[in-house]
ROVOZA-99594 format. One record per residue (C-alpha): x, y, z; residue in three letters. Coordinates in pm, whole numbers, padded with zeros to 5 digits, always signed. Layout:
ROVOZA-99594
XYZala;...
end
This chain:
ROVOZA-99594
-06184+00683+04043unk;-05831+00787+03974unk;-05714+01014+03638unk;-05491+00661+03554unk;-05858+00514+03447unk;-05863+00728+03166unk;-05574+00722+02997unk;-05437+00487+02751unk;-05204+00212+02859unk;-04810+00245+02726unk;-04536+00425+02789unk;-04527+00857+02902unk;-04262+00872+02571unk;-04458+00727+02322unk;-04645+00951+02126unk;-05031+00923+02218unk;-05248+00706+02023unk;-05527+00896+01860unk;-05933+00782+02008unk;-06128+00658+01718unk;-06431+00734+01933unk;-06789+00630+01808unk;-06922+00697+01533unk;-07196+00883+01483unk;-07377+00817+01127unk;-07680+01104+01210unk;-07422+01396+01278unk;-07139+01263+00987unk;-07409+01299+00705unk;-07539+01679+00894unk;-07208+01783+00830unk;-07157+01713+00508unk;-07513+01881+00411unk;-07413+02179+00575unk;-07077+02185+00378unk;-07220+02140+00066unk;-07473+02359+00074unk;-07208+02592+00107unk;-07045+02538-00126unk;-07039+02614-00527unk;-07091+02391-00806unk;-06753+02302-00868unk;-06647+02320-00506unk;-06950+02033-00465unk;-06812+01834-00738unk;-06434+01877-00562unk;-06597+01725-00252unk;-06781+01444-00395unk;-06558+01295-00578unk;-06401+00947-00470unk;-06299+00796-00767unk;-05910+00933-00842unk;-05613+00917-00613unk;-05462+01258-00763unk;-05724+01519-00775unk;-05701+01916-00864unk;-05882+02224-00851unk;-05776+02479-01085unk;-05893+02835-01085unk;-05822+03202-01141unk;-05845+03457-00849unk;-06081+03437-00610unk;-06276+03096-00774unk;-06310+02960-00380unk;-05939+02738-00427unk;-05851+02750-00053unk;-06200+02743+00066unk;-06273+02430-00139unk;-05967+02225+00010unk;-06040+02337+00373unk;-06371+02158+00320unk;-06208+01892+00125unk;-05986+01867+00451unk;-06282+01789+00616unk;-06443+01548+00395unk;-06140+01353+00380unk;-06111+01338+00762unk;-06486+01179+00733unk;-06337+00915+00581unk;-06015+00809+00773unk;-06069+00800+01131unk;-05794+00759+01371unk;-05531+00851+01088unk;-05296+01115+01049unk;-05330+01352+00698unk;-05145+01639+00590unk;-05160+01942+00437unk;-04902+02171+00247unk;-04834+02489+00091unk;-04542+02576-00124unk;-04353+02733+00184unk;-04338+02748+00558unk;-04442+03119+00565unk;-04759+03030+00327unk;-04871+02752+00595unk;-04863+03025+00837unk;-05037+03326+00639unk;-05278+03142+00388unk;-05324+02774+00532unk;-05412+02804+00869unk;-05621+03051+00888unk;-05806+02904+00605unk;-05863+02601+00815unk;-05902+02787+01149unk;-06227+03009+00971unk;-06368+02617+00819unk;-06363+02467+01128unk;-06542+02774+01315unk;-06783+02815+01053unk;-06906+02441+01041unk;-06843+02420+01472unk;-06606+02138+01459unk;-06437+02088+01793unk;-06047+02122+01726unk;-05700+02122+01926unk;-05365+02305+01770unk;-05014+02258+01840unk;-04765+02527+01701unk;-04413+02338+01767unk;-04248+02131+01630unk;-04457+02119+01308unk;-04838+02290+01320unk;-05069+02012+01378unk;-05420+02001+01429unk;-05654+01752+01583unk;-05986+01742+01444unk;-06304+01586+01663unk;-06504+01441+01379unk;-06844+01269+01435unk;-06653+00962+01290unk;-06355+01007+01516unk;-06066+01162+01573unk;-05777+01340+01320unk;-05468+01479+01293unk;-05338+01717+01042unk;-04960+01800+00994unk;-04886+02134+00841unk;-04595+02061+00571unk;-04436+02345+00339unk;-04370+02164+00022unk;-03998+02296-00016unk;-03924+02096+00244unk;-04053+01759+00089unk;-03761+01559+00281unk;-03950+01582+00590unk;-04211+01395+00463unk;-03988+01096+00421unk;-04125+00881+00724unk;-04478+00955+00751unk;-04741+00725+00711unk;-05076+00943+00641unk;-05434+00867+00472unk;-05472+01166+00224unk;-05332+01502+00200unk;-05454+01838+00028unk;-05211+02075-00135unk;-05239+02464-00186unk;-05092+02647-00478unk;-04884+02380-00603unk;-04778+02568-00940unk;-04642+02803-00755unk;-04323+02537-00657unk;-04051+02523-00868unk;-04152+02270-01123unk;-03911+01958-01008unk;-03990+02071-00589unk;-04335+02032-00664unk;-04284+01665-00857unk;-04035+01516-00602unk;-04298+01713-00338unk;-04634+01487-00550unk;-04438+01163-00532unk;-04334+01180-00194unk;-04669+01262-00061unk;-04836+00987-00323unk;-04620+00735-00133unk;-04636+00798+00191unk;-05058+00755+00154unk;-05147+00441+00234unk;-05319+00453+00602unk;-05711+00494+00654unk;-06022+00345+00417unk;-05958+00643+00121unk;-05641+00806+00017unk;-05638+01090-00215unk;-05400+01403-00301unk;-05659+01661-00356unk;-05486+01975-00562unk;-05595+02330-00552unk;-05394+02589-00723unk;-05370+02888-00992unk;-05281+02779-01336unk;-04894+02933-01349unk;-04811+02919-01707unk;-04688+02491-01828unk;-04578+02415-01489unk;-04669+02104-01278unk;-04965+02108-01294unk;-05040+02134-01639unk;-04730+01847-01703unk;-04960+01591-01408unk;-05314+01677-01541unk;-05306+01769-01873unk;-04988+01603-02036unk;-04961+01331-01818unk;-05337+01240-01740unk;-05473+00899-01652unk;-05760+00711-01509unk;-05631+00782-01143unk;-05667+01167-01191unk;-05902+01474-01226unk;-05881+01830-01321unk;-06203+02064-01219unk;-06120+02352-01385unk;-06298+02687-01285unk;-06334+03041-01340unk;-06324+03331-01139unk;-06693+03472-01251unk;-06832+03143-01115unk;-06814+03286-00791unk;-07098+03522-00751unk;-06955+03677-00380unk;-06701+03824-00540unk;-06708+04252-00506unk;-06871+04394-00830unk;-06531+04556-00933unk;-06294+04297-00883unk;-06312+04114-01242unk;-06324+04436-01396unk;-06031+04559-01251unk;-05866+04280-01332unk;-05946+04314-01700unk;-05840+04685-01699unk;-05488+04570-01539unk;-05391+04239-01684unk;-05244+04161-02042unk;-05459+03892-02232unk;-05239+03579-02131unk;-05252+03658-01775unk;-05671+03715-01813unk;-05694+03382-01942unk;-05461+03219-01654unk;-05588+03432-01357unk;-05939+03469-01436unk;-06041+03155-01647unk;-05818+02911-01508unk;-05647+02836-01815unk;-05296+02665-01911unk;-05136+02960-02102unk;-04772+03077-02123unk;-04715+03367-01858unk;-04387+03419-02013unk;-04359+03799-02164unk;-04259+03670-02500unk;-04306+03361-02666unk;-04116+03253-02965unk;-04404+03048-03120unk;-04674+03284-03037unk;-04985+03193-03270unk;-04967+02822-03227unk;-05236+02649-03122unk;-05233+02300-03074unk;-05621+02250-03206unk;-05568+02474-03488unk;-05237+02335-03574unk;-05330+01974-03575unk;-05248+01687-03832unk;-05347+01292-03843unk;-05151+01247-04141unk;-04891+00951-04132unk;-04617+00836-04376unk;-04716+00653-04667unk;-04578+00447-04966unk;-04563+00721-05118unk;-04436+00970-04898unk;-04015+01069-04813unk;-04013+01115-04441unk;-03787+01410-04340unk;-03581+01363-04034unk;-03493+01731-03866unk;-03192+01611-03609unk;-03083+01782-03311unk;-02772+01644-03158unk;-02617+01644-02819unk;-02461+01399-02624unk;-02685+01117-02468unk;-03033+01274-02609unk;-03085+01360-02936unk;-03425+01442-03081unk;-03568+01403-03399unk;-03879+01535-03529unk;-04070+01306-03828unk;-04218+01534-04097unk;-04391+01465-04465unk;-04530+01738-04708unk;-04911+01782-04817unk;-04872+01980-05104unk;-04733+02378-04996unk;-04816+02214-04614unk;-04505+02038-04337unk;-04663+01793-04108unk;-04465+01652-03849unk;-04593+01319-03757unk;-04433+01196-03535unk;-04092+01170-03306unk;-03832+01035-03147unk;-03547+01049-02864unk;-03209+00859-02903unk;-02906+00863-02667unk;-02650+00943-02945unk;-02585+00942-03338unk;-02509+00542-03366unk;-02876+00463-03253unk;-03005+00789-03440unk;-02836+00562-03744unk;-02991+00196-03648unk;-03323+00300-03451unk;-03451+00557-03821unk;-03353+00215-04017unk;-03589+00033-03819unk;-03879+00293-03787unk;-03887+00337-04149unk;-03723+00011-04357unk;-03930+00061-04664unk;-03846+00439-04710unk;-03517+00357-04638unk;-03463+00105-04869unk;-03645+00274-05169unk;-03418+00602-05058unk;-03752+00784-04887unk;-03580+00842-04568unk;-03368+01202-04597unk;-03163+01296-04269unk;-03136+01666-04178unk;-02880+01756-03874unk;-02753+02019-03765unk;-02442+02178-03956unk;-02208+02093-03642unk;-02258+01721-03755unk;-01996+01749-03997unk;-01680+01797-03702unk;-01800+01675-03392unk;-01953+01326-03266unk;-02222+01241-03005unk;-02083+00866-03042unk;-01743+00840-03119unk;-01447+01059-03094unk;-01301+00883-03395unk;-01556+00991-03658unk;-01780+01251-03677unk;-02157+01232-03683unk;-02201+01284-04036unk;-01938+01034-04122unk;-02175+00761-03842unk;-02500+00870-04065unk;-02371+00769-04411unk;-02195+00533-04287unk;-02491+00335-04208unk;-02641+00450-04567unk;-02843+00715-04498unk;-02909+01007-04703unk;-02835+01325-04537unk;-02875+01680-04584unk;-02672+01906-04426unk;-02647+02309-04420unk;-02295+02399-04476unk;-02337+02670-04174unk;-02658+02635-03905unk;-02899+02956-03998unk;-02946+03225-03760unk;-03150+03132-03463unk;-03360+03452-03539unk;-03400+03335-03959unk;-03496+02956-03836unk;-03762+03077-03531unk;-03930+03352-03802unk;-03952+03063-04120unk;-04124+02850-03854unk;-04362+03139-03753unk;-04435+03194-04104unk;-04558+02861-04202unk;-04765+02879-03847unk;-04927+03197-03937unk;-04991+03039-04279unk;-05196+02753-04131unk;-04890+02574-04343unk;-04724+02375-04010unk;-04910+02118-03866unk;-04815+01856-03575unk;-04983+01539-03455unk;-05027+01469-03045unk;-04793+01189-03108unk;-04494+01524-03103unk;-04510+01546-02727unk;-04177+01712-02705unk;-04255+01957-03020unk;-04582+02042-02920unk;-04476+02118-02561unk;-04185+02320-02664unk;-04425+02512-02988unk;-04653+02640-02661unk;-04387+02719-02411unk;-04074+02805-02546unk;-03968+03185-02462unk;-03700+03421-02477unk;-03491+03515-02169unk;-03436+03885-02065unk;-03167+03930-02304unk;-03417+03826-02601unk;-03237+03453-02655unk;-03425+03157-02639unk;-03466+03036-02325unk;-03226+02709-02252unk;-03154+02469-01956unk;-03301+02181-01842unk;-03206+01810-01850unk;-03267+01622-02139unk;-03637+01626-02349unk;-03657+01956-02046unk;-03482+02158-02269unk;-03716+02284-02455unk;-03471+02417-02694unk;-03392+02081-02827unk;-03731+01969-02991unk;-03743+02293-03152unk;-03392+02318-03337unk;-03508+01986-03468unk;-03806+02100-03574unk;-03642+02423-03728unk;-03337+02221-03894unk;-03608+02057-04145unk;-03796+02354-04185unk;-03522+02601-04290unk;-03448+02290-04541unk;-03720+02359-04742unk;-03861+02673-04635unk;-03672+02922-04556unk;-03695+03295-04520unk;-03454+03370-04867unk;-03189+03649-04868unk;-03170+03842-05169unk;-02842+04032-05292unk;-02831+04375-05303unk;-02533+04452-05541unk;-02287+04275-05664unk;-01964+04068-05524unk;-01948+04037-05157unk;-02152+04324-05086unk;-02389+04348-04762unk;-02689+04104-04779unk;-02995+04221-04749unk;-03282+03990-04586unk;-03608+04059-04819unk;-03918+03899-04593unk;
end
């Protein structure tokens, strides 16, 4: 018999088509016993589960993350014969330290017959009892290259770890290049790293198509005795909760909003007859925010709020939210004091001039306060239980939990649009200082020094 006999038919350039081979039922469902019994609760439940096309595994130090999507690997291999899949890691030099020889020690452990090419891109071939797999070995910096691809499912390794819009462009890419093979799923495993991506896919941005299996590092009993307690001993509280609980926290050193809590903090209220809505407005050209609030008594609830591209639809778009207030003069407008000389809209007329044009009632500060006197009144009513904000404040509630000061002790700016999580805030701050802010008391008499009593 000659070596021709055995090889597929086409031509020596084309690349070689992958052998389904037979499946074998008996040894497919022996495999996956031995897997799972491997495996922890939560690394079982990671495995199992079928049902969402985006899936995630989120867990401090040493909860079993890269174990867990080795297996996953594997699991999702069962299911696509004859297909191509891919996993990633933030960068090239992490697919070569932490991926693959994660994969290489799975694939030893559970005897699964494998080939590996190193050039041009790492790629394994995996002999499953239901056939045969490849796996490309992507960084996710370089989410470009995956422009062309058509794979099956894909697993992902410390995805927070990305810069937040490399790992998004990174998700979407890889969420549209999977549609080969019977099951396609991105299956997520990462430390939580501070409001990142994802906290903004799983948490902020959840849906029927996704999961979050979140897990803690003291679930994993093989773990030396003194490694959570040295932990403890080492880390401040916020990075305890991220690196040992898996929780969403802010790893930044300071926060400006630091004893919000969005459980604690929470209001249902909404406007009634009764009620004057107060608009806080901050303005910049082609998205301004406005945050919707209403007074309980001694308490500021902001209820809800909204994003416009300049003042002119600030004017029309309030008009329409709230026609009643308006009309009966319940609808008071509170910008920023730079309102009064420049314009979002028009270079012709200012934006205070566009607001009462359009009959609004408007409160403006002659001067904008201090940055440092608005961000302590806010604090204040927070640490008063006196602030509360409904889930409907995306923007406000986002920007209440993240917001932080840069090295030089400013707020932190930058971003595009609603990103800037500066914006939701002044809004926020604009109203607040309105009606509750921290008073300055004379000491003296004329134009002497003032002093700021708190």
């Amino acid at each position: 018999m000659s070596i021709l006999n055995l090889c597929n038919a086409g031509s020596v350039l084309e690349k070689p088509v992958p052998s389904i081979g037979e499946n074998n039922p008996v040894a497919e469902q022996t495999l996956r016993e031995q897997i799972l019994k491997d495996c922890l609760p939560a690394q079982r439940e990671f495995l199992e589960d079928e049902e969402h096309r985006m899936l995630s595994y989120i867990g401090g130090f040493g909860s079993g993350k890269s174990w867990a999507l080795a297996a996953k690997l594997i699991f999702l291999g069962l299911r696509n014969p004859g297909t191509t899949m891919m996993a990633c890691e933030p960068t090239f030099v992490m697919v070569r330290q932490v991926l693959m020889p994660a994969l290489d020690n799975a694939f030893d452990q559970w005897n699964i017959e494998y080939s590996f090419r190193a050039s041009p891109t790492p790629e394994y071939t995996l002999m499953l009892p239901t056939g045969q797999v490849n796996i490309l070995c992507m960084s996710a910096e370089n989410y470009q290259r995956i422009r062309g691809q058509n794979i099956s499912a894909a697993v992902w390794d410390e995805a927070d770890t990305s810069p937040v819009e490399t790992a998004q462009k990174a998700s979407e890419m890889l969420l549209a290049r999977m549609r080969a093979g019977e099951f396609n799923q991105l299956a997520i495993a990462s430390t939580p790293e501070g409001y990142k991506f994802c906290f903004r896919s799983f948490v902020e941005n959840d849906g029927p198509d996704k999961r979050l299996i979140r897990v803690q590092t003291q679930d994993n009993p093989y773990l030396p005795e003194d490694f959570i307690p040295s932990l403890e001993r080492n880390y401040p509280k916020q990075l305890i909760a991220a690196y040992l609980r898996g929780e969403f926290t802010n790893l930044a050193s300071c926060a400006l909003y630091p004893e919000f809590d969005r459980s604690q903090h929470y209001t249902d209220a909404v406007a009634t007859n009764t009620d004057t809505v107060h608009i806080g407005i901050d303005l910049n050209v082609g998205c301004c925010l406005t945050q919707h609030m209403i007074r309980r008594g001694d308490e500021f609830h902001f209820f809800n709020e909204a994003v416009f591209r300049d003042t002119q639809q600030i004017a029309v778009g309030l008009k329409e939210m709230y026609p009643e207030h308006f009309r009966r003069g319940q609808l008071v407008l509170i910008p920023d004091a730079a309102s009064r000389q420049r314009s979002t809209a028009a270079a012709q007329e200012s934006d205070l001039g566009i607001l009462k044009r359009e009959g609004h009632q408007v409160k403006v500060q002659t001067t904008n306060p201090l940055i440092a006197d608005r961000i302590n009144a806010v604090n204040s009513l927070i640490e008063q239980g006196r602030l509360r904000v409904s889930n409907k404040c995306t923007n406000l509630i986002r920007t209440l939990e993240q917001h932080s000061y840069d090295d030089s002790g400013r707020p932190l700016k930058g971003g595009t649009g609603v990103e800037d999580l500066s914006h939701a805030g002044d809004a926020m701050g604009y109203a607040i200082y309105r009606y509750a802010a921290i008073r300055s008391y004379k000491v003296g008499s004329g134009k002497s020094r003032m002093a700021s009593i708190y």
